[in-house]
C-alpha positions as CSV (number, residue, x, y, z in Angstrom):
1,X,7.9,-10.8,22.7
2,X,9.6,-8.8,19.8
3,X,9.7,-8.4,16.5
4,X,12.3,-6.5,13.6
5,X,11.0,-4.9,11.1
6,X,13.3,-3.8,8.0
7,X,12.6,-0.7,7.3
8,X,12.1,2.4,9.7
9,X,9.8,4.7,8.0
10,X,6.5,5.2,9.2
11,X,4.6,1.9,8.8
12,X,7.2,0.4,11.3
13,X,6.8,3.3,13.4
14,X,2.7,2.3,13.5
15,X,3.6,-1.2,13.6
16,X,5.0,-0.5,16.8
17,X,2.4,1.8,18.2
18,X,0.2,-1.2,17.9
19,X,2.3,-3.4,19.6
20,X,3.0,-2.2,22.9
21,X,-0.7,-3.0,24.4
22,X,-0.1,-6.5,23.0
23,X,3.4,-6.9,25.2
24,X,5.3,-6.9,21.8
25,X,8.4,-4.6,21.4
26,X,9.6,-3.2,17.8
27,X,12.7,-2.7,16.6
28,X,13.8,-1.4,13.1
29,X,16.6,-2.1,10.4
30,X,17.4,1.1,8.8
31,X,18.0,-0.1,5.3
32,X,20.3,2.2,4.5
33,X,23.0,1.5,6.7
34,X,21.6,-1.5,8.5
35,X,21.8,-0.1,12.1
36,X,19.0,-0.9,14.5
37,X,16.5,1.9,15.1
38,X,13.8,2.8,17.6
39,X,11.1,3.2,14.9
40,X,9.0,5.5,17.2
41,X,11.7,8.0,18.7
42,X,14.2,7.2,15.6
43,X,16.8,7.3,18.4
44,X,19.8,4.2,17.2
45,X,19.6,1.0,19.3
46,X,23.5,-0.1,20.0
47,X,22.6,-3.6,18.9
48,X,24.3,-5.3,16.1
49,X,22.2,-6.2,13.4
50,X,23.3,-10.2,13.8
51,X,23.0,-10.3,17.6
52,X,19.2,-8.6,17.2
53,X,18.3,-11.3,14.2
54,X,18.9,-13.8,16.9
55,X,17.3,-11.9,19.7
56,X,13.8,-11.8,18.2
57,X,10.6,-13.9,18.3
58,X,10.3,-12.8,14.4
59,X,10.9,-10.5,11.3
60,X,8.8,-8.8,9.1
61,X,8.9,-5.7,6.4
62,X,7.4,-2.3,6.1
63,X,8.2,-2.4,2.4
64,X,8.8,-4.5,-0.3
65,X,12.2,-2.6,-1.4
66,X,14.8,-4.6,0.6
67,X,18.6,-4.7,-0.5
68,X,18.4,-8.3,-1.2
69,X,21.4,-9.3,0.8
70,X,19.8,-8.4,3.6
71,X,16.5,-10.2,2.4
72,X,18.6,-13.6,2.0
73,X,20.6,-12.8,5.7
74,X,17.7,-12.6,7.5
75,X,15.8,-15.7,5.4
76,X,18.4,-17.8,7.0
77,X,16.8,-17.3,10.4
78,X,13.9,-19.1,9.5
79,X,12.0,-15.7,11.4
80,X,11.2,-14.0,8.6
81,X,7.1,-13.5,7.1
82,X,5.6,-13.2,5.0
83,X,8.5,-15.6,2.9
84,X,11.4,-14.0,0.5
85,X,9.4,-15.2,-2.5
86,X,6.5,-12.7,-1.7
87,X,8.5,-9.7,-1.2
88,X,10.5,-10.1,-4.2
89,X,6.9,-10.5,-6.1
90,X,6.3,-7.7,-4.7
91,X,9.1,-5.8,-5.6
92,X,9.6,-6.8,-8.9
93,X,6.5,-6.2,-11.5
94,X,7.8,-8.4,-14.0
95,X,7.6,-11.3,-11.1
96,X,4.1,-10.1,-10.2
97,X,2.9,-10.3,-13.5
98,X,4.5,-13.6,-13.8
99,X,2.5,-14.6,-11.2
100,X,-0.8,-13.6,-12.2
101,X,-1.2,-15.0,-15.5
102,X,0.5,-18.2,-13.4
103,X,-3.0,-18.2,-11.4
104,X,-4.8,-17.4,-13.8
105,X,-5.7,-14.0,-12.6
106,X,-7.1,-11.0,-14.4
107,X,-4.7,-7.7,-14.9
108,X,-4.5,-5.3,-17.1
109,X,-3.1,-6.3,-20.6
110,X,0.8,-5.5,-20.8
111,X,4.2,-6.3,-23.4
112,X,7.8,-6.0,-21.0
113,X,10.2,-4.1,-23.1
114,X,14.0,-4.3,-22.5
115,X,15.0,-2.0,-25.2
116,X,13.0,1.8,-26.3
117,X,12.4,0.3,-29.8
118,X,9.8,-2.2,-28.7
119,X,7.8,0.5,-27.7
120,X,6.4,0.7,-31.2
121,X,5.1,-2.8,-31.4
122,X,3.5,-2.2,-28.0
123,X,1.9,0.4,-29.8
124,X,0.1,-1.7,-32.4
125,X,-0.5,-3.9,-30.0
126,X,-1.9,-2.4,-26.6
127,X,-2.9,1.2,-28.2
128,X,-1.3,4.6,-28.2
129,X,-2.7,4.7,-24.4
130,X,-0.2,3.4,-22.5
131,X,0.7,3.8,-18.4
132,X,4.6,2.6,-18.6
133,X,5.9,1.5,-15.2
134,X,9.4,0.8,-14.5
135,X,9.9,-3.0,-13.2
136,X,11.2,-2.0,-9.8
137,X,11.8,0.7,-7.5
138,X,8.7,2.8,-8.7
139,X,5.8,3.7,-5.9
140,X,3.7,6.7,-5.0
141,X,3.6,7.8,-9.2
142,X,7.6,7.8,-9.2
143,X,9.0,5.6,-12.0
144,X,5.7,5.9,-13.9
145,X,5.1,7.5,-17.9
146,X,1.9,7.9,-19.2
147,X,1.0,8.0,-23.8
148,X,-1.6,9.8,-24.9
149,X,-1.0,9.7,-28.4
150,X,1.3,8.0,-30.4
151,X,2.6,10.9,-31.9
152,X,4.4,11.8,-28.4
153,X,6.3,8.3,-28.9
154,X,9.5,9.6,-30.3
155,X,9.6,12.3,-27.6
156,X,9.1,10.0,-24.7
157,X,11.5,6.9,-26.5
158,X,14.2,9.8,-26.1
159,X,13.2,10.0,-22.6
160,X,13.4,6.3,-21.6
161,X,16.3,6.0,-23.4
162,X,18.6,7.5,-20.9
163,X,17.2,4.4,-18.8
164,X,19.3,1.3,-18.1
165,X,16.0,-1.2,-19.6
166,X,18.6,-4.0,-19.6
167,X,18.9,-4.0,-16.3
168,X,15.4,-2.7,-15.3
169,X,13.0,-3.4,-17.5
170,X,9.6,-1.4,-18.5
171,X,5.7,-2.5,-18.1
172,X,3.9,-1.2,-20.6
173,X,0.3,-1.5,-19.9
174,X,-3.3,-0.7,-21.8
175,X,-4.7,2.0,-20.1
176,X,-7.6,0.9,-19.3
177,X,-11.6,3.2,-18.9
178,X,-11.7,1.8,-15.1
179,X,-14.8,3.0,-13.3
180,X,-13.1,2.9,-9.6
181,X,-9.6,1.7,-8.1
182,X,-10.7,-0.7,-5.1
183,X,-7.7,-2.5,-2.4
184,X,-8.7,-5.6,-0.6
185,X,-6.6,-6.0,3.0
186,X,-6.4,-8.9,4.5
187,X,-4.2,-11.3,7.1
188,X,-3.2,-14.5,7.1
189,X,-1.9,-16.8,10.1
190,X,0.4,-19.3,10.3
191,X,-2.1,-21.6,10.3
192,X,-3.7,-20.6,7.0
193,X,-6.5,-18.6,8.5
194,X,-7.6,-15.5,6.9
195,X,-9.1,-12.2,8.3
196,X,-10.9,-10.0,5.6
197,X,-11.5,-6.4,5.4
198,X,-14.0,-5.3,3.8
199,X,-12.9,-3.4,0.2
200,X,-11.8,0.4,0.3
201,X,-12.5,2.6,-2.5
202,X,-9.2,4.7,-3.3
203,X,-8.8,8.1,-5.0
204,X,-4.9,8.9,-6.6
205,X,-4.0,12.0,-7.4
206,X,-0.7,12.2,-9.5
207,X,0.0,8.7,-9.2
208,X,-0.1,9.0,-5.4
209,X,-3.0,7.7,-2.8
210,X,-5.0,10.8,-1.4
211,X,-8.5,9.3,-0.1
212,X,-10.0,5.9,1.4
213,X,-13.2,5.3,1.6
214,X,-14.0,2.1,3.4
215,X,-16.5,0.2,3.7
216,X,-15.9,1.0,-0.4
217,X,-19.6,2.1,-1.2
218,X,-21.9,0.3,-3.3
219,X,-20.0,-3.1,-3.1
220,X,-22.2,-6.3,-3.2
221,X,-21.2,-9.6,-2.3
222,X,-20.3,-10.8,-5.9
223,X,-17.8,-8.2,-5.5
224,X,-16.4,-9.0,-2.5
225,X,-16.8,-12.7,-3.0
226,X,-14.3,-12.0,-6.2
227,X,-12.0,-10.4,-4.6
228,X,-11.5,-12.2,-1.7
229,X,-11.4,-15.6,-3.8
230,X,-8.1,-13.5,-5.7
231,X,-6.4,-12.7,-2.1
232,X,-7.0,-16.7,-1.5
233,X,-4.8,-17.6,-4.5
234,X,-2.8,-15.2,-4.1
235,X,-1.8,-15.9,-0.4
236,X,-1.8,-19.1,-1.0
237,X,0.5,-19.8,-3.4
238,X,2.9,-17.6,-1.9
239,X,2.5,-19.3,1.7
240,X,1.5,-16.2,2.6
241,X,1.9,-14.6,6.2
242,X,0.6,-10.9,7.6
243,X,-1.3,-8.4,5.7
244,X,-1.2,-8.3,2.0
245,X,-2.9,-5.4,-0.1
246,X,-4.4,-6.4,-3.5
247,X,-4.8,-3.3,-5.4
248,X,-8.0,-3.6,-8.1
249,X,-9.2,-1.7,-11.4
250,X,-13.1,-2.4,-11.3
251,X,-14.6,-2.4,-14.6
252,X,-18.2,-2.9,-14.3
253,X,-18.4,-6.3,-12.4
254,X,-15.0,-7.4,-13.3
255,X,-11.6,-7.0,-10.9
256,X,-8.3,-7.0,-12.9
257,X,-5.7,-6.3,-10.5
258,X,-3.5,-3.6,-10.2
259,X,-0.7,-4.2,-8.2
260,X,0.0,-6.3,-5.0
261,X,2.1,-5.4,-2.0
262,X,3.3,-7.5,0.5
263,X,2.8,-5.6,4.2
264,X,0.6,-3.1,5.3
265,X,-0.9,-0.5,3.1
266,X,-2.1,2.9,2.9
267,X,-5.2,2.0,1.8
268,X,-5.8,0.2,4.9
269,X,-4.6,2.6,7.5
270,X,-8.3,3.6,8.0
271,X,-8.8,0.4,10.6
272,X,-6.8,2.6,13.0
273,X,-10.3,3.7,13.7
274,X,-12.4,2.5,11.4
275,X,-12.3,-1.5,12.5
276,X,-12.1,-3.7,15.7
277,X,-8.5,-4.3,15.1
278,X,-6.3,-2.6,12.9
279,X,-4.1,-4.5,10.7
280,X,-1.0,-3.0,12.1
281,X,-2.1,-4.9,15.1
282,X,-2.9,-8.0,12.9
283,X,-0.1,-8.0,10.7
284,X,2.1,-8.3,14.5
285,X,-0.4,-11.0,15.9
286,X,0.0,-13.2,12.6
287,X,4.2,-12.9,12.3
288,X,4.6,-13.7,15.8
289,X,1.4,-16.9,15.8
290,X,-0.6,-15.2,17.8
291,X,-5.1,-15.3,16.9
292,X,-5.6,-12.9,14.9
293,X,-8.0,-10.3,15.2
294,X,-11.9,-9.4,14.7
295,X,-11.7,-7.3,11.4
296,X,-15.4,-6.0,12.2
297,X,-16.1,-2.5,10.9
298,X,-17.3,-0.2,13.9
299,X,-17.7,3.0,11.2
300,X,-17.7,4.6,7.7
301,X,-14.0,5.7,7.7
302,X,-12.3,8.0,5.5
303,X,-8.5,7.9,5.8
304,X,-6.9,10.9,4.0
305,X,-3.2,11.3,3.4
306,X,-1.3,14.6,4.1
307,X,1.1,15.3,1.6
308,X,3.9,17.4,1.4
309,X,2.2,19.6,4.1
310,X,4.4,21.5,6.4
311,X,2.2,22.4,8.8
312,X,-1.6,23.4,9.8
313,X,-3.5,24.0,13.3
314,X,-4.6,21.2,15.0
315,X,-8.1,22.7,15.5
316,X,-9.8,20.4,13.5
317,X,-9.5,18.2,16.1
318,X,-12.7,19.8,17.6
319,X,-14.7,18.0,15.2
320,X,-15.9,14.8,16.1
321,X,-15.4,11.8,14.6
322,X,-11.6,13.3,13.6
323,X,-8.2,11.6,14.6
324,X,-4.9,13.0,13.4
325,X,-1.6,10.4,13.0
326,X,1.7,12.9,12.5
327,X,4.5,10.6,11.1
328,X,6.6,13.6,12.8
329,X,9.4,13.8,9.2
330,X,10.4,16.7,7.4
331,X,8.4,18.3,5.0
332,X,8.9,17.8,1.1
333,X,7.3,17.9,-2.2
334,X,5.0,14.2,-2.4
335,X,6.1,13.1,1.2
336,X,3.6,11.7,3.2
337,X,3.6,13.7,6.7
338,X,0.8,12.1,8.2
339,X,-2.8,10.8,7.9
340,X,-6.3,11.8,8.9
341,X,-8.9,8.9,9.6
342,X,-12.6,10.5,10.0
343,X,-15.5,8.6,11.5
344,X,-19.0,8.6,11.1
345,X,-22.5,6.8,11.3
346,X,-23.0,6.4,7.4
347,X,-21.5,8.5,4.3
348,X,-23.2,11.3,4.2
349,X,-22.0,12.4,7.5
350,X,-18.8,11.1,6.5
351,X,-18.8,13.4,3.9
352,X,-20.2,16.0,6.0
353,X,-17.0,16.0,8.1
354,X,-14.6,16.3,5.2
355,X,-16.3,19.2,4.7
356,X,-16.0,20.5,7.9
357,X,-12.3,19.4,7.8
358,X,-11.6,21.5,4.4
359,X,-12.7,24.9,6.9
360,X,-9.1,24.1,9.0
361,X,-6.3,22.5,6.6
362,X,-4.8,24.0,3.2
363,X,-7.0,22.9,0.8
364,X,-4.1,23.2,-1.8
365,X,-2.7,20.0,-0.2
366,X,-5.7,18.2,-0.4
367,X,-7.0,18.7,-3.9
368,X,-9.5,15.8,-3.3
369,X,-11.2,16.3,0.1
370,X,-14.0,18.7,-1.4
371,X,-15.3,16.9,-4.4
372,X,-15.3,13.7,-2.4
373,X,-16.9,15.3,0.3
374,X,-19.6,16.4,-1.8
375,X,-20.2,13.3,-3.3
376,X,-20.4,11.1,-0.1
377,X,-23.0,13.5,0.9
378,X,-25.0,12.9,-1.7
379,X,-25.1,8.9,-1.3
């Protein structure tokens, strides 16, 4: 069995991690130049892109960034999941938005704006505090503008104005008081089957993911029950296939959601330890038909990204309860080098072993890991 995934960064690279125990090989389309990769080694495959599109039991993404000719080549092959529709959704914020108030789903309030000027009717309309996104190609707090105060306006129009808004246009959305961002992953077969995890709570720093905490703490099943029936419209208007990350602002009782993404998330690279089977794993078992996978939590997990970190001792590998993933790239400012997923019997040990993990790594990389810490101890 085998499977392409386009894209070779490091989701494909866990993708196919996962899949060896299962019998299922992965190759990778570098997107860049469309030559096939091993995603593991990195080492080029002397295959021609064609020839492999034929070869393989299916196709899937690490990303929702695809050059679109290459979207449409390999939508011809019928292989391809989850379906063209979804990743362009969830490339494109203007077609996820779309989408939403289509379902009927709650998000935050937003005006699209194609030309600087409009900003000052979103003004009147949304409030001087604004997050402004661009449309497409933004991720990880790139592409993102935040307004405090509307007397910054003419400084930041002058800003956007260098942007082509014709051809990529802004969201401008209300920022909202939020009191937590949550992500819901889940998989869905072929069949229409779905396997939930259960909701992560996610900490950003600078725009960019820095700590999971899953199972999210003090969620009920009203919660749950609402975002899970969100993922079910979602997935199934789309025909949906794999994993698919809904990204949440909770406000009280209420979900609005944030963003979607079509593939496996960083939010839920936590079931690498945390779960019975992680949805790497999953996400491989749905593209290719196979059952999909017990999504059973076996421990409090708290996945924390390594960013832009060149390089620390491995010692913390002493404690227990702590697993290291090194994505093996080089080191620069924002780039995510790697993860660490920490186990435990209930928070406050969790947060007992960030602790211990802030004693080995530099802490100026992981501006989050102490307060968290402190706080899961606590609960």
């Amino acid at each position: 069995m085998s499977i392409l995934v386009l894209g070779s960064g490091q989701l494909a690279r866990m993708m196919a991690l996962a899949g060896y125990p299962l019998g299922i090989s992965v190759q990778a389309v570098d997107v860049a130049d469309n030559k096939i990769v091993d995603p593991v080694t990195k080492h080029i495959i002397n295959n021609s892109l064609d020839r492999v599109i034929e070869e393989v039991n299916g196709i899937t993404v690490e990303f929702e960034h695809i050059p679109e000719d290459l979207l449409e080549l390999v939508h011809g092959s019928g292989k391809l999941k989850p379906t063209v529709e979804a990743i362009l959704t969830g490339a494109d914020r203007i077609r996820e938005k779309k989408l939403l108030e289509r379902l009927a789903i709650d998000n935050c309030p937003f005006e699209i704006v194609t030309d600087v000027e409009q900003l000052d009717a979103a003004v009147e309309k949304l409030g001087e505090k604004l997050i402004i996104k661009a449309s497409r190609d933004g991720y990880d707090g790139y592409g993102q503008w935040r307004l405090q105060n509307k007397n910054k306006l003419p400084e930041l129009k002058q800003q956007l104005s260098k942007l082509d808004l014709q051809k990529v246009p802004l969201i401008v959305e209300k920022m909202l008081n939020f009191d937590r961002e949550l992500s819901l992953v889940a998989v869905r077969s072929v069949d229409g089957d779905i396997a939930y995890y259960p909701l992560a709570e996610n900490l950003h720093y600078q725009g960019q993911l820095h700590v999971s905490i899953a199972p999210a703490p003090k969620v009920d099943e009203a919660l749950n029950q609402q975002a899970q029936d969100i993922f079910n419209k979602l997935a199934k208007s789309l025909d949906y296939v794999g994993v698919l990350a809904v990204e949440f602002f909770q406000i009280g009782q209420q979900l609005l959601v944030n963003e979607i993404a079509p593939r496996v998330h960083n939010s839920g690279h936590w079931t690498m330890q945390g779960a019975d089977t992680c949805q790497f794993e999953n996400h491989l078992r749905a593209v290719r038909g196979l059952p999909l996978g017990s999504t059973k939590v076996t421990s409090p997990t708290a996945m924390i990204n390594i960013i832009g970190c060149k390089t620390f001792t491995r010692d913390m590998l002493s404690i227990p309860g702590c697993h290291l993933h090194w994505y093996g790239k080089s080191p620069r400012k924002k780039r995510k080098m790697g993860h660490f997923n920490l186990c435990a019997d209930n928070y406050a040990e969790l947060g007992k072993t960030m602790q211990a993990l802030a004693e080995y790594v530099p802490i100026e990389y992981f501006p989050m890991l102490k307060d968290e810490a402190a706080r899961l101890v606590k609960l």
